[in-house]
C-alpha positions in Angstrom: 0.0 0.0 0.0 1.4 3.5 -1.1 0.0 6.6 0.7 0.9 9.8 -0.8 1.2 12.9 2.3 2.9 15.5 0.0 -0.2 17.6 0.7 -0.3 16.9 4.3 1.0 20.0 6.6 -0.3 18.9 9.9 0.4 15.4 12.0 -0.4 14.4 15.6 -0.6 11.0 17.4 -4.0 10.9 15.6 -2.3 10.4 12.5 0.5 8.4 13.3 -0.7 5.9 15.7 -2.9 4.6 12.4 -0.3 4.7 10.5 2.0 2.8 12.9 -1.0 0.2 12.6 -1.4 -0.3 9.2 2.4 -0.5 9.4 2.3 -3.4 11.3 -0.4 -5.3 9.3 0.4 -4.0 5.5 3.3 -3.1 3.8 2.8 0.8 4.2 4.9 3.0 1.8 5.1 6.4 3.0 5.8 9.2 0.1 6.2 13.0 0.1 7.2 13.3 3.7 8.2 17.0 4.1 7.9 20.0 6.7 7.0 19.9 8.9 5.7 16.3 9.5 9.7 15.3 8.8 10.6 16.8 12.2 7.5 14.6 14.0 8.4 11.7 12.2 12.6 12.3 13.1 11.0 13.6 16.8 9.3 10.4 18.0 11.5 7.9 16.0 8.8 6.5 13.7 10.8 7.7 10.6 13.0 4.7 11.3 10.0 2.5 12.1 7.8 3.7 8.7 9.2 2.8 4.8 9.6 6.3 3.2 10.0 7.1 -0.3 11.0 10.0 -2.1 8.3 9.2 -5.0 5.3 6.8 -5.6 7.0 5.5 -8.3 10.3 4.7 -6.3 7.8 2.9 -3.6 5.8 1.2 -6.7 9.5 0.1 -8.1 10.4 -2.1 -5.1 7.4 -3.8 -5.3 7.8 -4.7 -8.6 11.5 -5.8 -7.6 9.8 -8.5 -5.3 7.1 -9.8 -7.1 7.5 -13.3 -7.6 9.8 -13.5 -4.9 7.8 -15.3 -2.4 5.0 -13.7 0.0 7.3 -11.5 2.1 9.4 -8.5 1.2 12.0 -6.6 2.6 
């Protein structure tokens, strides 16, 4: 699953804690993280947690890397 937040400009725990949760039960791509949810992420340590990509098509292209490689991906 890839969810786009370019256009987002405002995160609390209200975002992140379902986005912690789909985490654990999805592969979550994260694209267009910028300021100032970067400094929340980098803040509570969930940047390191959550797979962020610079573009949907770089989060797309890793998907496509692993498809037919068995049912989990890196």
């Amino acid at each position: 699953m890839v969810l786009d937040i370019i256009g987002v400009t405002f995160g609390d725990s209200t975002f992140l804690n379902p986005l912690i949760r789909t985490h654990q039960q999805a592969d979550l791509r994260i694209v267009g993280l910028c300021a100032p949810l970067d400094c929340l992420f980098e803040l509570v340590g969930v940047g390191a947690v959550l797979r962020l990509f610079p573009s949907v098509e770089d989060a797309r292209a890793l998907r496509q890397q692993w498809a037919g490689h068995g049912p989990t991906m890196p």
